[in-house]
N, C-alpha and C positions, 0 to 999 in steps of 0.2 A: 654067279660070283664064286670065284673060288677063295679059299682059306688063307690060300697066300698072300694076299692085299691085305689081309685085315693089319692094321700097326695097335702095337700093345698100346694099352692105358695109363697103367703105372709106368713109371721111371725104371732100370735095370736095379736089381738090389746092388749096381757096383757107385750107384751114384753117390755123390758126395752129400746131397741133400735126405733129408728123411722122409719116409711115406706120407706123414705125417706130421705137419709143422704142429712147434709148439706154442699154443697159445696164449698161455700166461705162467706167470711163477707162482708156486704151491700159495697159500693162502697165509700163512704164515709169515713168510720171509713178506710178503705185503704188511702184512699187518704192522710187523715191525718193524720197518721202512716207514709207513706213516705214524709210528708212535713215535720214532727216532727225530722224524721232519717237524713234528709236534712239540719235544721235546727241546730242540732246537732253536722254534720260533721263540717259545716261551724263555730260551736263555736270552736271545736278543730283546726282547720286550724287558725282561728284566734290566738287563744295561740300559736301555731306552730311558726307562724311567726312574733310574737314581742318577742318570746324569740331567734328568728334567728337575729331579726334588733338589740336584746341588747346586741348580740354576737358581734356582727358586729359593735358596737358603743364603744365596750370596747375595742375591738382589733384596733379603728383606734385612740382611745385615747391612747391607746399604743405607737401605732405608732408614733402620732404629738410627743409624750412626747420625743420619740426615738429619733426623725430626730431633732427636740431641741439642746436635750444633745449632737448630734452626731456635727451641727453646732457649737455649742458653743467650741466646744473640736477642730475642724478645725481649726476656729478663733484661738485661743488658739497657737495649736503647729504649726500656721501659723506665729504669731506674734513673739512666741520664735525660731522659725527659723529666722527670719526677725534683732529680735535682737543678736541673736549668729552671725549672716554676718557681724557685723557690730564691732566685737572683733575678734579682731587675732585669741587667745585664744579657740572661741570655735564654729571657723572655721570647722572643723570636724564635728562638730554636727549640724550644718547647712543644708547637704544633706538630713540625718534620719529625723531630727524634718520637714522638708518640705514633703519629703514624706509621712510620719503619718498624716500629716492634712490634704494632696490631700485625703487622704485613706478616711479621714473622710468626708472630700467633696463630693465625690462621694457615700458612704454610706449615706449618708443626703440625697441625689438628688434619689436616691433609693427608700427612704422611705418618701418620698413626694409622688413619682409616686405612691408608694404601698397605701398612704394616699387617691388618687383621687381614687382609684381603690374600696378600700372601702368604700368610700364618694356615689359611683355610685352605689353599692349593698346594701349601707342600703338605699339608695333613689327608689329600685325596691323594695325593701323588707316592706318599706313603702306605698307604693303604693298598691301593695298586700293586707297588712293587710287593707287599706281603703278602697278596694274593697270589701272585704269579712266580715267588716263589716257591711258596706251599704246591703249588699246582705241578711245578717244577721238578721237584722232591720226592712228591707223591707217584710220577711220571717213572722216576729214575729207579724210586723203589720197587716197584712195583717189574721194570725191565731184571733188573738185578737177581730178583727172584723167579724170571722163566729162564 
């Protein structure tokens, strides 16, 4: 065999490419690359859940608003049942107008319960978001000072 056949192994140093490709980027610019992508999720999670707690704060102002009107309307065809008992006259109507306001009773005592129930998830849902802002914060502080 002669010497001449042999074909190099390397590339010419005139190649556009390097001897050596590179395999990853320093350790660092990673690092803060995933602290950054970290930082980030944690700002969207934060939005996430105060527009879940203003969900939840409109629908329990709903609700008080509901159980409100629902009592006051109890009261109500509680009283005009109470005064129809008390007339000959409109003795009949006495049964109806007592039931309508038990109905309302009970739909009031409903929407109390439904009231604490969403008293208690926008209290978890607040809690939440103060976590993940703290986390947030601590996150941001912490980049600030490398």
């Amino acid at each position: 065999m002669s010497s001449a056949n042999v074909l190099p192994s390397a590339p010419p140093e005139s190649s556009p490419e390097p001897l050596y490709p590179i395999l990853a980027e320093p350790a660092e610019n990673f690092r803060l690359q995933k602290i950054d992508e970290i930082a980030n999720f944690l700002g969207q999670e934060v939005g996430c859940y105060r527009l879940v707690a203003k969900k939840y704060k409109r629908a329990k102002i709903f609700v008080n608003w509901s159980a409100a009107g629902s009592s006051v309307l109890s009261a109500a065809f509680s009283s005009a049942s109470f005064g129809s008992a008390l007339s000959v006259i409109g003795l009949p109507a006495t049964i109806p107008l007592g039931g309508v306001g038990g109905c309302f009773a009970v739909v009031s005592s409903g929407l109390i319960i439904a009231s604490r129930k969403l008293e208690a998830k926008i209290k978890k849902h607040h809690e939440i978001t103060t976590l993940a802002v703290a986390k947030r914060d601590t996150i941001s502080r912490l980049l600030s000072r490398a």
